[in-house]
N, CA and C atoms as a LAMMPS dump frame, in Angstrom:
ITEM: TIMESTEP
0
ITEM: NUMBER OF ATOMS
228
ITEM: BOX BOUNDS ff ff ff
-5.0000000000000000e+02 5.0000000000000000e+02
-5.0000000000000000e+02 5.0000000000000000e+02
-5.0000000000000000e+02 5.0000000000000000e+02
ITEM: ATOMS id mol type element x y z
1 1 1 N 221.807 380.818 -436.627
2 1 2 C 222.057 382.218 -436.327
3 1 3 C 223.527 382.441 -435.99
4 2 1 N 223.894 383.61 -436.233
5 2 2 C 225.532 383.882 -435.846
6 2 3 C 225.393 384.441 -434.602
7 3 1 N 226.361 384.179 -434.071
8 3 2 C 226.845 384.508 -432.579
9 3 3 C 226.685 385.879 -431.907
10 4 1 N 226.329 386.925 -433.244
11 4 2 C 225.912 387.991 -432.757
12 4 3 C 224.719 388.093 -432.503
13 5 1 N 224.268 387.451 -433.246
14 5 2 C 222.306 388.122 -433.528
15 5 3 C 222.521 387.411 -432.02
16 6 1 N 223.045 386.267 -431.689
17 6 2 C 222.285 385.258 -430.507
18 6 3 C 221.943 386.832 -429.093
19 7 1 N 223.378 387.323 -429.281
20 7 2 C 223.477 387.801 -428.069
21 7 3 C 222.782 389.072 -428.216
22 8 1 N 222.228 389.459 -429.354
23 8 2 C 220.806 390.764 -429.253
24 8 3 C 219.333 390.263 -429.017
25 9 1 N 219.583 388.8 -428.85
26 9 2 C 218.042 388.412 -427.998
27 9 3 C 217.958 388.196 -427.241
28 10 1 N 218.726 388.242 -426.335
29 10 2 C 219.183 388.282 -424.948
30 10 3 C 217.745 389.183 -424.472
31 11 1 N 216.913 388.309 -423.942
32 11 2 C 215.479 389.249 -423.231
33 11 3 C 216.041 390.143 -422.554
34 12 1 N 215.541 391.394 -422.099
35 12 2 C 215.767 392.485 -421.008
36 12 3 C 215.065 392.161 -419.727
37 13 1 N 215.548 392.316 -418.565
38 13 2 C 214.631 392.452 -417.375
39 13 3 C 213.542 393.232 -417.422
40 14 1 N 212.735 393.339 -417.227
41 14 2 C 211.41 394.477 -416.583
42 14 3 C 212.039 395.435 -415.547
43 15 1 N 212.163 396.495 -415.221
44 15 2 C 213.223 397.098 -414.093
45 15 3 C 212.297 397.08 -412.909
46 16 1 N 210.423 397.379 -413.264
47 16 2 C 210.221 397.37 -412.276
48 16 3 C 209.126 396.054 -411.618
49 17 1 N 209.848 394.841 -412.444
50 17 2 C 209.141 393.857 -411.65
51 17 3 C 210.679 393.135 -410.863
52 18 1 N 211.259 393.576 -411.651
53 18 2 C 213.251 393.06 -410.691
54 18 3 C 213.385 393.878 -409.52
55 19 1 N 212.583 394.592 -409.512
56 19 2 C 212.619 396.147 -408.256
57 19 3 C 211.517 395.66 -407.335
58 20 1 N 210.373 394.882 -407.202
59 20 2 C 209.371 394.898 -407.089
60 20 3 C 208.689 395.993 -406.861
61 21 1 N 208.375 396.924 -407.932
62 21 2 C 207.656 398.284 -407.482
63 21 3 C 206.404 398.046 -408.407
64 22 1 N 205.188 398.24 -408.421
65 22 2 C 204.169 397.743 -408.43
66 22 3 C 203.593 399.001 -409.065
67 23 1 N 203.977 400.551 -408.351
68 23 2 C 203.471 401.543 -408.732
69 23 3 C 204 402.252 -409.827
70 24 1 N 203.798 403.125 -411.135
71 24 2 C 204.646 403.883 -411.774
72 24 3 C 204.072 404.901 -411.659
73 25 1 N 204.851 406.101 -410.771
74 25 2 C 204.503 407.579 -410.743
75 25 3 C 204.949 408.67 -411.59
76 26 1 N 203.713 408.803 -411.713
77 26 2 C 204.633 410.551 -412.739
78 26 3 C 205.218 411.252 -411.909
79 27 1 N 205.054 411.473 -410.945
80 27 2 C 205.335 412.433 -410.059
81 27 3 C 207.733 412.217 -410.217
82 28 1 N 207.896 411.11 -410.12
83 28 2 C 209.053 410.823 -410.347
84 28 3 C 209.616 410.319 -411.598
85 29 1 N 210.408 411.729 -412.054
86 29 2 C 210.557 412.504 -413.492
87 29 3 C 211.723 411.924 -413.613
88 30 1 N 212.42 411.628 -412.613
89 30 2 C 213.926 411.041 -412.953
90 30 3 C 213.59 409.576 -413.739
91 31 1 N 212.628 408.953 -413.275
92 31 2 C 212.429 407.368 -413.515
93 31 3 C 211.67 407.25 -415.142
94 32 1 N 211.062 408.229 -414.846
95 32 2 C 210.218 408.453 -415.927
96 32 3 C 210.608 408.687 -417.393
97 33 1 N 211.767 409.723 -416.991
98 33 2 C 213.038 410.341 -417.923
99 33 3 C 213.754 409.305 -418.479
100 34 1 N 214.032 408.493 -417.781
101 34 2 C 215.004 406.814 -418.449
102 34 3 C 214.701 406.223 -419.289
103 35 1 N 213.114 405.95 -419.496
104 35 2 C 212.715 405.351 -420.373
105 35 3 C 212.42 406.263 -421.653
106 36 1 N 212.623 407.159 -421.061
107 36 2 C 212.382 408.357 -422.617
108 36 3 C 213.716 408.258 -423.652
109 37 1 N 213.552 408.855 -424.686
110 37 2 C 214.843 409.286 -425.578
111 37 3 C 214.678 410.846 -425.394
112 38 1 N 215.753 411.302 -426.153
113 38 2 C 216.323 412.681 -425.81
114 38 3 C 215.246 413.742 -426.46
115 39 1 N 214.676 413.016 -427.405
116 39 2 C 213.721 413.894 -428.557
117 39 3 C 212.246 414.114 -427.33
118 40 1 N 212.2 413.237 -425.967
119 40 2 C 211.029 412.805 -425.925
120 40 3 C 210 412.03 -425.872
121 41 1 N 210.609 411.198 -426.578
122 41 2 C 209.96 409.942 -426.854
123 41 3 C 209.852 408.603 -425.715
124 42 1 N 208.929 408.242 -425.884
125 42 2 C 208.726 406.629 -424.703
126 42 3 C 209.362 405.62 -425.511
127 43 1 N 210.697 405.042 -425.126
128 43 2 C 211.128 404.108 -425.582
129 43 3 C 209.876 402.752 -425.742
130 44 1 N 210.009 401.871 -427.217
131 44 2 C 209.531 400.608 -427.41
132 44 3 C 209.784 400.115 -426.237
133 45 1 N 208.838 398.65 -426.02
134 45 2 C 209.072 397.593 -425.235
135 45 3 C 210.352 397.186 -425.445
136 46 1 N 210.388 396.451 -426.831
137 46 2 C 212.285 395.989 -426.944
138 46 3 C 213.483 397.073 -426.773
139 47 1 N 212.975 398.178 -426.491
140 47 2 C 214.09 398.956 -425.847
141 47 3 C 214.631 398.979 -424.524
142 48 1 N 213.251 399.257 -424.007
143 48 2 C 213.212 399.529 -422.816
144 48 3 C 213.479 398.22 -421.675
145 49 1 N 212.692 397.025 -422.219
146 49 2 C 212.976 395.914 -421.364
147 49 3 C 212.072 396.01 -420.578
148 50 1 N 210.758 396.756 -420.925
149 50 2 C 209.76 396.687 -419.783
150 50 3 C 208.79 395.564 -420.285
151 51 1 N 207.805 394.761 -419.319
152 51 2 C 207.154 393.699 -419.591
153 51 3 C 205.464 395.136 -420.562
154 52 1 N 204.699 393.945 -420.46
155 52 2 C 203.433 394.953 -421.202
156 52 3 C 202.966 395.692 -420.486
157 53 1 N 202.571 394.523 -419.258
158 53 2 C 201.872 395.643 -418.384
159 53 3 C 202.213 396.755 -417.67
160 54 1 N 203.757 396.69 -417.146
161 54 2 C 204.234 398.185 -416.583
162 54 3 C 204.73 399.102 -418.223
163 55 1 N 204.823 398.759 -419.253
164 55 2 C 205.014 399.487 -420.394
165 55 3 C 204.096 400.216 -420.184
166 56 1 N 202.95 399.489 -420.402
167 56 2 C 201.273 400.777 -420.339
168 56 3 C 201.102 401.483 -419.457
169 57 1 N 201.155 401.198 -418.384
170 57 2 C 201.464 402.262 -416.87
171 57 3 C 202.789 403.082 -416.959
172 58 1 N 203.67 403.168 -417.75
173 58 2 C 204.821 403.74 -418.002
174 58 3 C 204.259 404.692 -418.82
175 59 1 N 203.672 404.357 -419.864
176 59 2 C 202.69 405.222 -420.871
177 59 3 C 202.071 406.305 -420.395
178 60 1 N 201.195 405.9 -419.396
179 60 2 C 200.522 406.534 -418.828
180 60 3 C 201.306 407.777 -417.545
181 61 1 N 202.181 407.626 -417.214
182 61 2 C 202.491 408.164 -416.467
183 61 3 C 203.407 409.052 -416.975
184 62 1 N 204.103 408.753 -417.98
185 62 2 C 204.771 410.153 -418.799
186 62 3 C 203.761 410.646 -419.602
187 63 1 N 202.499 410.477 -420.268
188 63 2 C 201.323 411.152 -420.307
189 63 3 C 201.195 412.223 -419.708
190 64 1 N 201.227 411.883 -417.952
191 64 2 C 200.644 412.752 -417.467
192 64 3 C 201.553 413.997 -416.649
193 65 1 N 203.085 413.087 -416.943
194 65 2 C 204.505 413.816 -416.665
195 65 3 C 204.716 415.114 -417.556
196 66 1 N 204.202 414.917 -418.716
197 66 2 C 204.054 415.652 -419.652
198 66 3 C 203.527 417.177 -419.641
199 67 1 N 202.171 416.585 -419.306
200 67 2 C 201.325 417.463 -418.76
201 67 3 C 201.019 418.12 -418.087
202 68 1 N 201.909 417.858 -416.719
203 68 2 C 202.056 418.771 -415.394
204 68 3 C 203.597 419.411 -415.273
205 69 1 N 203.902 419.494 -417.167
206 69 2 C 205.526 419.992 -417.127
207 69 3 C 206.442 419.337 -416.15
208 70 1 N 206.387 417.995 -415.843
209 70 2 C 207.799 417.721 -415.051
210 70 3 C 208.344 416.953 -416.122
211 71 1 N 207.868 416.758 -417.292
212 71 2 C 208.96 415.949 -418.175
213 71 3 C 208.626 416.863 -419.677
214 72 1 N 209.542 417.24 -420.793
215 72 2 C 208.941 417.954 -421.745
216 72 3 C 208.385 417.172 -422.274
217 73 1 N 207.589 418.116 -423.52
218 73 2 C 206.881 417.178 -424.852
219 73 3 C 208.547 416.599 -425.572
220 74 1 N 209.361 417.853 -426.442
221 74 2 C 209.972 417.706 -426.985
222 74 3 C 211.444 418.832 -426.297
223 75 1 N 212.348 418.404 -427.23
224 75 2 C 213.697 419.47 -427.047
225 75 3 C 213.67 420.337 -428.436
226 76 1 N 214.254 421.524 -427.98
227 76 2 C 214.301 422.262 -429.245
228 76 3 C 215.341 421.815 -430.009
């Protein structure tokens, strides 16, 4: 491999097992918002650097961020 690819596999931390936070709340739109893109979207795992299991609870919680309008669907 060349010296570049090496350094794009560089694993990501999990933010919130390096944090030890255990919980992911919708209620907190700022946190929630980070892992999004601008369109909306829930960043991939290899984006984001989240492990599986807080990915799916991440899922879930802009789901429901969504839904109680503290985070949009989309931007116009």
């Amino acid at each position: 491999m060349r010296p570049q690819q090496q350094q794009q596999q560089e694993q990501k931390q999990c933010h919130f097992c390096t944090t030890n936070r255990d919980v992911v709340d919708y209620k907190d739109a700022d946190l929630v918002r980070r892992f999004m893109s601008s369109q909306g979207k829930i960043y991939p795992r290899h984006k984001s650097g989240l492990c599986a299991f807080h990915q799916r609870r991440l899922a879930i919680a802009a789901k429901r961020a969504r839904y109680l309008a503290l985070v949009p669907y989309t931007t116009r």
